[in-house]
N, C-alpha and C positions, 0 to 999 in steps of 0.2 A: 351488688355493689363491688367496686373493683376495688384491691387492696392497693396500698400504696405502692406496694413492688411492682405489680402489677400497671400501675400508673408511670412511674417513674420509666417502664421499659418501656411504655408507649412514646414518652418523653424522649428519648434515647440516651442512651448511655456514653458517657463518655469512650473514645478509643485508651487501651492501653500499651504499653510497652510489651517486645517481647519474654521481657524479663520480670515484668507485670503477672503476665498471665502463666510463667512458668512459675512463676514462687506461687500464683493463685491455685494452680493444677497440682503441685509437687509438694507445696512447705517448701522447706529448706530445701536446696537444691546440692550439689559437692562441687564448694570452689576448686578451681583449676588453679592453679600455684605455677606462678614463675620457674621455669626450667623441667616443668612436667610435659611428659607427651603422654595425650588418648588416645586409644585405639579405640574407634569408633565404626559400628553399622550404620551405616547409613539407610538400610533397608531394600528392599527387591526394586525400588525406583520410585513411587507412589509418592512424594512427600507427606500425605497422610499417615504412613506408615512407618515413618520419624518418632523413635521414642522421644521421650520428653528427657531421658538424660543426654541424651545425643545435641538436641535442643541447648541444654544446657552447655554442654559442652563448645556447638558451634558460636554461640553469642560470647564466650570468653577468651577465645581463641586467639591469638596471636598470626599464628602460619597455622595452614590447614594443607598437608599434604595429601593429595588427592588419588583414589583410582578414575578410570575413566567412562564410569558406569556411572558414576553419582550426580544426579539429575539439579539440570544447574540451577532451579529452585532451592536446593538445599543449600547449595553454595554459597546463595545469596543471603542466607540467613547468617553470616559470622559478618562481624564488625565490619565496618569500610575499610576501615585502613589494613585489616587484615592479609597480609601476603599469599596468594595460592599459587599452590605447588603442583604442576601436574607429574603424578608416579604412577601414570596408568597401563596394564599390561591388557595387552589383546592377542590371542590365538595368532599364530603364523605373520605377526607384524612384529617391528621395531620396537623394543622397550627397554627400561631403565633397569637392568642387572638387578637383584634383591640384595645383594651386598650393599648394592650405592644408597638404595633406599633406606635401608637400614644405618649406614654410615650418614645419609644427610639428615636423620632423625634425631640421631645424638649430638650432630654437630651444633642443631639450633635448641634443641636444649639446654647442651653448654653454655650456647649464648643469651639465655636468661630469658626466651622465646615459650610463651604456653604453644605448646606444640600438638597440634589435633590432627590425628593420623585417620582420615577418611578412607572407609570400604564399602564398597556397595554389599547388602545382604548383611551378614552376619560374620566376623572378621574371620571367628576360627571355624569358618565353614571352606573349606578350597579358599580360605583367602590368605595364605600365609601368614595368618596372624601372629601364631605362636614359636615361628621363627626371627619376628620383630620382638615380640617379647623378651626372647630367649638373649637375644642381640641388645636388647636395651638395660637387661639386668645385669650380663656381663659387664657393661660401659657403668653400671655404677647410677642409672638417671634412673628416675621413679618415672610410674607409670598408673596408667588404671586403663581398663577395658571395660566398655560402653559395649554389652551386644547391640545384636540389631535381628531385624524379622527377616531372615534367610528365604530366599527365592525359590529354594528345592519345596518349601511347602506352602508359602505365601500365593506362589506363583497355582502351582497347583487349584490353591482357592480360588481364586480371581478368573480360573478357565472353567471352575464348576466341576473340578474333578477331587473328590476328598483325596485326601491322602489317606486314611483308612478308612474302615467299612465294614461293621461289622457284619460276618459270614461275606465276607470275602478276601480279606488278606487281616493275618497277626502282627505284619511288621512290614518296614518301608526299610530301601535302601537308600541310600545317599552315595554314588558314585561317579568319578569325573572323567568324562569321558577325551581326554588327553589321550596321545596314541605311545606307543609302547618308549618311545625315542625321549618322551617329555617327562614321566613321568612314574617308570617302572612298568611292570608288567601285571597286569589285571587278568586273574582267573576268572573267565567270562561264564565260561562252563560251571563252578562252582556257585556265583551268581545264579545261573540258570535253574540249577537244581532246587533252589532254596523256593520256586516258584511265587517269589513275593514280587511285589511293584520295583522298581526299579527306576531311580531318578535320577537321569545325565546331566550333570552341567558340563558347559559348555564341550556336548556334546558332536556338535552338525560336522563336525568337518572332518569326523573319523565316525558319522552314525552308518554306514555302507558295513564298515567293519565290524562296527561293533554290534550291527545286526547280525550278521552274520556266524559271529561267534558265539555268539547267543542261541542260536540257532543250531549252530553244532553241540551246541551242550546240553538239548535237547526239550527248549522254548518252543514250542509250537511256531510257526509260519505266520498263523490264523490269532498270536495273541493282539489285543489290542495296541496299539500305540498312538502316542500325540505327539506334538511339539506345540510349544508355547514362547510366542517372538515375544520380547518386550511385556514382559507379565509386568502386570498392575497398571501400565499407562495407557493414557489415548488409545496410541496406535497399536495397542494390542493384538495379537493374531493366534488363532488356534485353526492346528490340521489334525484329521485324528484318520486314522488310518490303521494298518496292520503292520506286525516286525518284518514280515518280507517287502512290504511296498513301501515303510514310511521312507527311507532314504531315498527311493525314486520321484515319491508323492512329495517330499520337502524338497529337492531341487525344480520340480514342475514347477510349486507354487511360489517360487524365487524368496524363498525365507531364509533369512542371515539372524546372526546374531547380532545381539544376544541373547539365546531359545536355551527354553530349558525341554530337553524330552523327558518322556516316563512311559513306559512297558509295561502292560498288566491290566489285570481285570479291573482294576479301579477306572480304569478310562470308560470302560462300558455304561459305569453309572452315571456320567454327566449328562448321558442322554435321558438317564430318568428325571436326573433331576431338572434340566430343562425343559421336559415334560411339563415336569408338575409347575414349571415357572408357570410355561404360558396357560398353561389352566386358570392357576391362578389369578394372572391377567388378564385371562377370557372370562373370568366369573367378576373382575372387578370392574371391568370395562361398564360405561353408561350406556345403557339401553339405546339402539339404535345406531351405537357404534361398531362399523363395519369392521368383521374379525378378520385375521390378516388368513392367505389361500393356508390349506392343512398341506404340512411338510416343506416348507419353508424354510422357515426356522433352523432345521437340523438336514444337515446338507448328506447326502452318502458320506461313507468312508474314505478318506483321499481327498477332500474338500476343504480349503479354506475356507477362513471368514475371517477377511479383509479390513471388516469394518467392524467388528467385535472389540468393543471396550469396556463396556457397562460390566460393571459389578456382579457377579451370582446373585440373584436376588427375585422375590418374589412379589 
């Protein structure tokens, strides 16, 4: 006998509000107050991967000042009448100074604007977060920070590559791979010695370099490497490769940003664990269904996969 809940869902349920189902998930949620700016993650791209205070934040929003990562699903989640602002920086192009950014933040606070300061990933991850902070406390305006699920390890999951592993690395790096002009001077060689993983953003357009210097600080040739185009969405792409070849092998396979790379023995294991996917697969598959040819699946070293989007998963 079917219980009433049970019935009622058969019934269907009524649709609810966004703001419905965020007080259903959250309880109380934290009003956004006239003249406040959020720094907000908006997450590695995925809109699944939208905290629920971010949530919060986009449906109370006034002006949403934007990077130019944040997937325009998300965008769509603040008010209609909401104002948006593009403040997005991109590698070796044209962008908006971090002074102005920071100056056009306070200005619409002033003006009595709930001000939601959008960042893809995680803010104070390589996202100057805490230079708008720093900028917004001197002006005297309140604020709050909203993390978010940073792509240096989000990303990693979605390609099938842990970020650790136990008996194979103690610790992970987080380093951006900017060239010496943008943003100081990176001891690569110090890096190198620590023999742990090592995770580029926005890496690709100094990784020549910065293989190489890796290399002189006495990385092996032979360590593994990947790049990860557009981690967590559709169009997903992963190359896995070696530190001598990945820079040649990511311009062969014409990958742009925005890729995240990673260096290290951890790359080795995604091919166990998509092993054990398609095992798994192979044992759930219904009798008489045709298994896909062996090695397939898992391309050599130096190989994309183009159409690689689905989830890690078993």
């Amino acid at each position: 006998m079917q219980s009433d809940r049970n019935q009622s869902a058969c019934a269907g349920t009524p649709e609810i509000s966004g703001r419905q189902a965020l007080a259903a998930l959250r309880g109380s949620y934290p009003e956004f107050m006239p003249g406040e700016v959020w720094l907000v993650g908006a997450g590695p791209g995925d809109p699944g991967l939208l905290t629920l205070d971010a949530l919060a934040g986009l449906l109370q929003a006034d002006v949403v000042v934007h990077d130019a990562l944040v997937d325009a699903r998300v965008l769509a989640l603040a008010p209609s009448g909401a104002q948006m602002r593009f403040a997005g920086k991109r590698g070796g192009k044209p962008s908006v100074a971090q002074e102005d950014i920071s100056a056009q933040l306070i200005a619409l606070a002033r003006g009595g604007l709930r001000v939601l300061r959008l960042k893809g990933g995680d803010p104070f991850v390589f996202g100057r977060g805490g230079e708008e902070i720093l900028a917004l406390a001197a002006a005297g305006v309140p604020f709050r920070v909203i993390p978010g699920v940073t792509a240096g390890l989000s990303g990693l999951a979605s390609a099938c590559i842990p970020a650790t592993m136990r008996g194979v690395n103690q610790a992970i790096i987080l380093a951006t791979g900017h060239g010496p002009d943008e943003e100081g001077v990176m001891d690569w060689s110090a890096l190198a010695r620590t023999r742990q993983p090592i995770v580029l953003y926005m890496g690709l357009r100094n990784l020549e370099n910065i293989a190489g210097a890796l290399m002189r600080g006495g990385l092996p040739g032979s360590t593994p490497a990947a790049v990860i185009a557009s981690a967590t969405l559709a169009e997903q792409r992963v190359l896995v490769s070696t530190l001598e070849c990945i820079a040649s092998d990511t311009r062969a396979a014409n990958f742009a940003a925005p890729a995240l790379v990673v260096v290290g023995d951890i790359v080795d294991v995604r091919r166990q664990l998509l092993d054990a996917s398609a095992q798994y697969a192979a044992a759930a598959r219904p009798p008489g269904t045709a298994l896909p040819v062996a090695g397939t699946a898992l391309p050599a070293a130096g190989a994309a996969l183009p159409g690689e989007s689905s989830a890690c998963e078993g």
